[in-house]
N, CA, C and O atoms as a GROMACS GRO file, in nm:
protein
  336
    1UNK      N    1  -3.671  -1.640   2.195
    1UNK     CA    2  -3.583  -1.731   2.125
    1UNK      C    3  -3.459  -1.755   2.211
    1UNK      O    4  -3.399  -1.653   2.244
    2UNK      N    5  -3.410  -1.872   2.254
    2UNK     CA    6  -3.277  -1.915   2.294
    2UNK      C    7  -3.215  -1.905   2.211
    2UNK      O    8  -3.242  -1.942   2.097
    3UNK      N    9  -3.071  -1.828   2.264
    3UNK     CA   10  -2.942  -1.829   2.194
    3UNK      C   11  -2.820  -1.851   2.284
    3UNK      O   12  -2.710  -1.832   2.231
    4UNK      N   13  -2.824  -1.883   2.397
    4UNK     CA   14  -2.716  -1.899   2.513
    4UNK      C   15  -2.747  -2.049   2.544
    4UNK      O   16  -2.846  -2.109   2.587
    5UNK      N   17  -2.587  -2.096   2.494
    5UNK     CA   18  -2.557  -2.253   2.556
    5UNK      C   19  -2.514  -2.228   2.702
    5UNK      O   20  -2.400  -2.216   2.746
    6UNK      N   21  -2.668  -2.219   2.784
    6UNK     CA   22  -2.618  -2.264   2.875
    6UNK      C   23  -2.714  -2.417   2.928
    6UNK      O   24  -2.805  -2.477   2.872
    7UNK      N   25  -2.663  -2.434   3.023
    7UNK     CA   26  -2.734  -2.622   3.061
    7UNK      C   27  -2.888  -2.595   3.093
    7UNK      O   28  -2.965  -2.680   3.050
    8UNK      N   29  -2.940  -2.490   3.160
    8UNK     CA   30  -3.073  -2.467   3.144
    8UNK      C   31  -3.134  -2.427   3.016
    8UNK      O   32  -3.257  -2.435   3.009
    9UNK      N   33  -3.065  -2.383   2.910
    9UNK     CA   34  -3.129  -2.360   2.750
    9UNK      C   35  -3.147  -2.476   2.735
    9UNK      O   36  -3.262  -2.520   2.731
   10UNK      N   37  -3.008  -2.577   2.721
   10UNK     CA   38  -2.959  -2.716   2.675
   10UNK      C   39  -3.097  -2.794   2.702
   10UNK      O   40  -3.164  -2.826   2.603
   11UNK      N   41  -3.145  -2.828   2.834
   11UNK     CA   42  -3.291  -2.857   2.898
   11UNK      C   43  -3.392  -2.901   2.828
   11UNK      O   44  -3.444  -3.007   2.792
   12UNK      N   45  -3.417  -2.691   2.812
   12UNK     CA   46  -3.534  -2.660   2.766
   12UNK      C   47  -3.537  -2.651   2.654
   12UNK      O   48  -3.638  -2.602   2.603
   13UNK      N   49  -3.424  -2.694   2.571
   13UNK     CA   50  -3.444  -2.735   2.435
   13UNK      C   51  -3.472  -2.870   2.404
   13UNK      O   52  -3.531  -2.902   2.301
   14UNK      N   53  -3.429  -2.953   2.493
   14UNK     CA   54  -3.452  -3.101   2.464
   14UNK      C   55  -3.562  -3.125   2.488
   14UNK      O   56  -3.620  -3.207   2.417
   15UNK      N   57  -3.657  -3.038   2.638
   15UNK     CA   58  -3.744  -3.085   2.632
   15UNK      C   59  -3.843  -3.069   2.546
   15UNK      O   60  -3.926  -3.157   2.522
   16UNK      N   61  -3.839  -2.925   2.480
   16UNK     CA   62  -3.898  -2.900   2.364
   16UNK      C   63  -3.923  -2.990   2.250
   16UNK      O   64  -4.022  -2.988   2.178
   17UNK      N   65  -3.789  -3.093   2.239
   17UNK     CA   66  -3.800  -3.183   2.113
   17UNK      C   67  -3.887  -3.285   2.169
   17UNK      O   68  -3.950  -3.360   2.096
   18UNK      N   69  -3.896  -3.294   2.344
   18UNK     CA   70  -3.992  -3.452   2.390
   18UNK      C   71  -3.942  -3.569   2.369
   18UNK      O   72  -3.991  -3.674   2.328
   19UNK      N   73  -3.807  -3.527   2.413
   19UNK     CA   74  -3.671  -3.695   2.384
   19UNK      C   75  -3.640  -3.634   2.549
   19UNK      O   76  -3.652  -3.525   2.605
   20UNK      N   77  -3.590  -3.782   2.590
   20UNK     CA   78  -3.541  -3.818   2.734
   20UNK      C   79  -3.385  -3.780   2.695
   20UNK      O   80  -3.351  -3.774   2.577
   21UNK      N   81  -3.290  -3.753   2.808
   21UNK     CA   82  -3.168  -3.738   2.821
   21UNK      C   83  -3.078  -3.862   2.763
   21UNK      O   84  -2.961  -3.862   2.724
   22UNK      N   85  -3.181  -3.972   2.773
   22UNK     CA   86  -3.053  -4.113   2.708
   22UNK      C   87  -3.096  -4.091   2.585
   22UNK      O   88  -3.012  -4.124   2.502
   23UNK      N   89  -3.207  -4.042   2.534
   23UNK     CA   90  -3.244  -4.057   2.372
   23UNK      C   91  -3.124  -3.916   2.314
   23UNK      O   92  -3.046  -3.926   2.220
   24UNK      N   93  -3.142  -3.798   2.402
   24UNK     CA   94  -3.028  -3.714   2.326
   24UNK      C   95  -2.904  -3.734   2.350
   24UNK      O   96  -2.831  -3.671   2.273
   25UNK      N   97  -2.856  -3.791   2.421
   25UNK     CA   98  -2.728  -3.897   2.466
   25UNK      C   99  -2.717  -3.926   2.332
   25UNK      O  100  -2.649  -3.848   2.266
   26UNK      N  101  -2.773  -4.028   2.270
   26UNK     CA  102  -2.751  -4.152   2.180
   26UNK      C  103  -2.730  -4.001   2.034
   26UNK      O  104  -2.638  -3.964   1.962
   27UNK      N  105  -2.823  -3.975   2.048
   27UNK     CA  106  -2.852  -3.892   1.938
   27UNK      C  107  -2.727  -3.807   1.905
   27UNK      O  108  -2.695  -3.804   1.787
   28UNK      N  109  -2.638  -3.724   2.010
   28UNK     CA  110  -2.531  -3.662   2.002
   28UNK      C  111  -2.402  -3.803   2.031
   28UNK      O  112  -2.283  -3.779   2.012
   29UNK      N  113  -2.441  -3.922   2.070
   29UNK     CA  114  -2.320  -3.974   2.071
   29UNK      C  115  -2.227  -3.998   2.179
   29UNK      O  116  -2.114  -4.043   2.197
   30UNK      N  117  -2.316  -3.953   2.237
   30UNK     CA  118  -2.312  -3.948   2.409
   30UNK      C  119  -2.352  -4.081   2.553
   30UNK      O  120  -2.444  -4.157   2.523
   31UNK      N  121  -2.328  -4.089   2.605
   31UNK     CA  122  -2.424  -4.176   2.711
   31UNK      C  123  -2.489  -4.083   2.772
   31UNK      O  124  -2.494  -3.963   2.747
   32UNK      N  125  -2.560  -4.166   2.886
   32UNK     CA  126  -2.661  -4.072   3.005
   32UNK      C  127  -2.591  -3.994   3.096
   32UNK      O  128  -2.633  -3.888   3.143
   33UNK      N  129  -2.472  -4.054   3.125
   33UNK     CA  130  -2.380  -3.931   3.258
   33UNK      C  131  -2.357  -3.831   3.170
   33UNK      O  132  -2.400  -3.718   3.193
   34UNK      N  133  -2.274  -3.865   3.041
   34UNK     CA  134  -2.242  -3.733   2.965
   34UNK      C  135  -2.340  -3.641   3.002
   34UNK      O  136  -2.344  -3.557   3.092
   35UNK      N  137  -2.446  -3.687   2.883
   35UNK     CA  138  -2.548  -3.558   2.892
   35UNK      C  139  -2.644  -3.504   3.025
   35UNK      O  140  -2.697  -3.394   3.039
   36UNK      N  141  -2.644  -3.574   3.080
   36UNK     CA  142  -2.664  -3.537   3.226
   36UNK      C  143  -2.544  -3.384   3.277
   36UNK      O  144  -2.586  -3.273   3.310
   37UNK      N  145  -2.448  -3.410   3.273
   37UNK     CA  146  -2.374  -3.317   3.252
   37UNK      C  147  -2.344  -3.193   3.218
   37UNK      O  148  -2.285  -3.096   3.266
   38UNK      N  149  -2.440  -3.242   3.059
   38UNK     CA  150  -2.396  -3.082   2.987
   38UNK      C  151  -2.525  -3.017   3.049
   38UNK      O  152  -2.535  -2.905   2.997
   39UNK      N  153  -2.612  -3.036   3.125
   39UNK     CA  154  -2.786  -2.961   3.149
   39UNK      C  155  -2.714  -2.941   3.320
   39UNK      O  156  -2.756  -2.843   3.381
   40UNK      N  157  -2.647  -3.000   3.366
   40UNK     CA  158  -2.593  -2.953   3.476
   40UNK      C  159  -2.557  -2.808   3.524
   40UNK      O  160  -2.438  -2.804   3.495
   41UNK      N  161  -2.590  -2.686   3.580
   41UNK     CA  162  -2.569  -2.597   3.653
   41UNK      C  163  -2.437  -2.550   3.677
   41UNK      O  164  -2.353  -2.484   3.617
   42UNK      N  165  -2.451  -2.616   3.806
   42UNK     CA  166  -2.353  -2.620   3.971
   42UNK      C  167  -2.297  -2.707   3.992
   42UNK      O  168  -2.306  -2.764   4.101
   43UNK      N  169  -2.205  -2.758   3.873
   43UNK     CA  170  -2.093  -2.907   3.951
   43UNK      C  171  -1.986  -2.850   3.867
   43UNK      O  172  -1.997  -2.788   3.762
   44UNK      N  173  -1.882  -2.884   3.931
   44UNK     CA  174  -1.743  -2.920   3.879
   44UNK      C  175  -1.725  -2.965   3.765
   44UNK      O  176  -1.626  -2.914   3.711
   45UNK      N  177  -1.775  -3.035   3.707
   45UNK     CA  178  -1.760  -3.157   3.620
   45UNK      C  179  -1.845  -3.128   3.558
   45UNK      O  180  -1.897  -3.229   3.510
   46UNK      N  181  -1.912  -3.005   3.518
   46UNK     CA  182  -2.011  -2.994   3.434
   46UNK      C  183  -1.938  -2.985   3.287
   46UNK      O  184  -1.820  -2.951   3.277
   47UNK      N  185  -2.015  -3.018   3.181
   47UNK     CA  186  -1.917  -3.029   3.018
   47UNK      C  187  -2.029  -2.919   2.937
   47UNK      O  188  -2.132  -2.885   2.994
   48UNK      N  189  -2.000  -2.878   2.822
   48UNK     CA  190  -2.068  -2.787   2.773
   48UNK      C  191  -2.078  -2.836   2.626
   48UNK      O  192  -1.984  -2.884   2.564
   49UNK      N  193  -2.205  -2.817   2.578
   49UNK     CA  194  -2.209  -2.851   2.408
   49UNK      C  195  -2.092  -2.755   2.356
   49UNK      O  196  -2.035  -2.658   2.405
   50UNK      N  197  -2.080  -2.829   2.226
   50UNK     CA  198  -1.955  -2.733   2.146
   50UNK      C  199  -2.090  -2.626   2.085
   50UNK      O  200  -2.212  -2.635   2.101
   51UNK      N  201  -2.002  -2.525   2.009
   51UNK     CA  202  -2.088  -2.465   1.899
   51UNK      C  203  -2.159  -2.514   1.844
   51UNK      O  204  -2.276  -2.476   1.830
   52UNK      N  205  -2.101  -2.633   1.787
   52UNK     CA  206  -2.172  -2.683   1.655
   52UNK      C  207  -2.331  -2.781   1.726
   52UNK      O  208  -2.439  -2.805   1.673
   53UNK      N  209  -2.269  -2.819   1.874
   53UNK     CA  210  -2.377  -2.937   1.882
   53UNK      C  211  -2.479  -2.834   1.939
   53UNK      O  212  -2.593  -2.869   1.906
   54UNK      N  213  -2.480  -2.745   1.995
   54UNK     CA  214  -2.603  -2.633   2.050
   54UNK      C  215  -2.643  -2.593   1.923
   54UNK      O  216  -2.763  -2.616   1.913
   55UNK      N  217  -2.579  -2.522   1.781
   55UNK     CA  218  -2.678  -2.474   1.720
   55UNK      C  219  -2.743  -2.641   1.635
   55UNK      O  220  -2.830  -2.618   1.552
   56UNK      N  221  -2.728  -2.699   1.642
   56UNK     CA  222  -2.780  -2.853   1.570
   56UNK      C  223  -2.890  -2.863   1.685
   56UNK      O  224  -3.002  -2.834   1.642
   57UNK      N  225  -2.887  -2.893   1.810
   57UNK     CA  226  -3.000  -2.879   1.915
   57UNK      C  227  -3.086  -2.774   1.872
   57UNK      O  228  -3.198  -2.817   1.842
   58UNK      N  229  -3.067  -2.613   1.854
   58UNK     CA  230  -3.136  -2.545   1.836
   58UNK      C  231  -3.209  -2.533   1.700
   58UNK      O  232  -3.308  -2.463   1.682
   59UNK      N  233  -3.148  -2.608   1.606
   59UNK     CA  234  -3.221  -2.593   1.481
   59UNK      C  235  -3.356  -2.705   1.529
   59UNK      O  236  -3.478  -2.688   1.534
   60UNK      N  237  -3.270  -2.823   1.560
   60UNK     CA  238  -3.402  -2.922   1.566
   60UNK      C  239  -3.494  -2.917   1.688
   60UNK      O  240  -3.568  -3.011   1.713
   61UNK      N  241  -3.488  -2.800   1.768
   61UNK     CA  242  -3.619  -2.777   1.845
   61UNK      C  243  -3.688  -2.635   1.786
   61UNK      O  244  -3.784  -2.575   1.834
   62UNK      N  245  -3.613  -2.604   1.678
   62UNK     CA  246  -3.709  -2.489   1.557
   62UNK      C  247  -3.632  -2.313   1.644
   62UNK      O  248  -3.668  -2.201   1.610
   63UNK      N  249  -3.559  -2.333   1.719
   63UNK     CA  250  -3.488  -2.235   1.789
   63UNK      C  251  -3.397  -2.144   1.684
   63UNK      O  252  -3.452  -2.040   1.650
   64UNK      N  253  -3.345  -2.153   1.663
   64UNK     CA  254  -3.236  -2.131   1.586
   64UNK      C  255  -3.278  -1.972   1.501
   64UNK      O  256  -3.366  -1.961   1.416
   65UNK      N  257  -3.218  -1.897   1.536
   65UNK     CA  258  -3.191  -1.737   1.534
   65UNK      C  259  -3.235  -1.687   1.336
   65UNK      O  260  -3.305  -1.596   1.291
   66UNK      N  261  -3.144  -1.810   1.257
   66UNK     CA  262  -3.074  -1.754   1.136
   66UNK      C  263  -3.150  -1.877   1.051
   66UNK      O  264  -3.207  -1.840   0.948
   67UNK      N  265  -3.157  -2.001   1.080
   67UNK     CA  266  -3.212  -2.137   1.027
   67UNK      C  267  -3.335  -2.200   1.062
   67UNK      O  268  -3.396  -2.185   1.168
   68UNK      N  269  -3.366  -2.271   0.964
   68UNK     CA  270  -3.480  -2.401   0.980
   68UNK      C  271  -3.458  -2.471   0.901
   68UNK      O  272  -3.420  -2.452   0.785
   69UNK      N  273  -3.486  -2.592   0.973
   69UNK     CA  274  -3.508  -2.720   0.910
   69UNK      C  275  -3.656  -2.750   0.840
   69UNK      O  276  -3.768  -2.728   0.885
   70UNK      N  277  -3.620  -2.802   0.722
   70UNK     CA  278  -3.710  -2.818   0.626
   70UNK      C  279  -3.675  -2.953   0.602
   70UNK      O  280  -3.565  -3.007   0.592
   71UNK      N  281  -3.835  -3.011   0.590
   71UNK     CA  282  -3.807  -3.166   0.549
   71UNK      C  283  -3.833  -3.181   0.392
   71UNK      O  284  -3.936  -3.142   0.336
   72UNK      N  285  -3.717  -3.249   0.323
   72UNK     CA  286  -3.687  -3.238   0.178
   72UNK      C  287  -3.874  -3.324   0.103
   72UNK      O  288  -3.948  -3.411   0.148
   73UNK      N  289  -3.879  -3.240  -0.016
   73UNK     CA  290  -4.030  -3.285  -0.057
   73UNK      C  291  -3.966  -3.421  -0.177
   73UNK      O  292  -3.892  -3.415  -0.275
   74UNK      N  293  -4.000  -3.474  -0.146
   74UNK     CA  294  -4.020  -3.593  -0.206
   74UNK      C  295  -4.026  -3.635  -0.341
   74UNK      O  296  -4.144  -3.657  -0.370
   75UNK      N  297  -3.936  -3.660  -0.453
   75UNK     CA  298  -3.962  -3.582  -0.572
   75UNK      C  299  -3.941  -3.742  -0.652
   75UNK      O  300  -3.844  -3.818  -0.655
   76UNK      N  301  -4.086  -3.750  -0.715
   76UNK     CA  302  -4.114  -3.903  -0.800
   76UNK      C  303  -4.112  -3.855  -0.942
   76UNK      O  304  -4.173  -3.769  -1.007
   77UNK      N  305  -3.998  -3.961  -0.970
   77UNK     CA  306  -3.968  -3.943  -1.105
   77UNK      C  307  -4.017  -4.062  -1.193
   77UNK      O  308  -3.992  -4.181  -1.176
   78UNK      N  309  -4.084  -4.010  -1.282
   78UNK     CA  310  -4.145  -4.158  -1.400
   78UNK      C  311  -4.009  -4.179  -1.481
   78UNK      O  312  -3.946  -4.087  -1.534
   79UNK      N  313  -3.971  -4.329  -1.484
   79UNK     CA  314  -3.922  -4.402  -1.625
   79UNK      C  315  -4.005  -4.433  -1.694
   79UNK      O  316  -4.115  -4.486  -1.683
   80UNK      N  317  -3.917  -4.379  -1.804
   80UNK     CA  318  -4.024  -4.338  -1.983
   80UNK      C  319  -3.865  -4.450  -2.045
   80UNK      O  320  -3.744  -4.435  -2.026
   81UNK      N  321  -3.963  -4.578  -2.137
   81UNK     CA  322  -3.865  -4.655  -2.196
   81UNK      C  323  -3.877  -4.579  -2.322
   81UNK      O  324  -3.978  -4.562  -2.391
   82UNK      N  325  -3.736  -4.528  -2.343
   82UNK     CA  326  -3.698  -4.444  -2.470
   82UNK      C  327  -3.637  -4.525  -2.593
   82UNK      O  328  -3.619  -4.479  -2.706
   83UNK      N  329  -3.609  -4.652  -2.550
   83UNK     CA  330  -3.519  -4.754  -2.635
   83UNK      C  331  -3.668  -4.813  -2.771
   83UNK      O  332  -3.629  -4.875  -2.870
   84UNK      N  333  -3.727  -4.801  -2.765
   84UNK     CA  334  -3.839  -4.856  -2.852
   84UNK      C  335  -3.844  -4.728  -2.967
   84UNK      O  336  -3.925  -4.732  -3.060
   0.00000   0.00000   0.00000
């Protein structure tokens, strides 16, 4: 299990989800240099997810230590005309 934001987790979590760097760009709100960036190593100018955006990455590649995402079940409700 990953639990260290670092830019090689960052990676291999995205690639896990099977989204390109501009799709998790968009997705966090980001462009392509940004996130290019945060998976960066060895530069100067490297930027780092906050807390919040690594464990949100890690929930939605099923990572996540303490959580999962569950997709809500779908709940159909009948109207019953009570006025009669």
């Amino acid at each position: 299990m990953i639990t260290d934001n670092t830019p090689e987790n960052i990676k291999k979590l995205r690639e896990k989800l099977g989204i390109t760097q501009t799709e998790c760009g968009k997705l966090f709100g980001v462009g392509l240099r940004t996130w290019q960036k945060k998976e960066e190593a060895k530069t100067h100018n490297r930027l780092s997810l906050s807390k919040g955006e690594f464990e949100y990455l890690l929930l939605m590649a099923g990572e996540h230590p303490d959580f999962v995402l569950e997709k809500r079940k779908k709940i159909s409700y009948s109207l019953v005309d009570t006025s009669k």
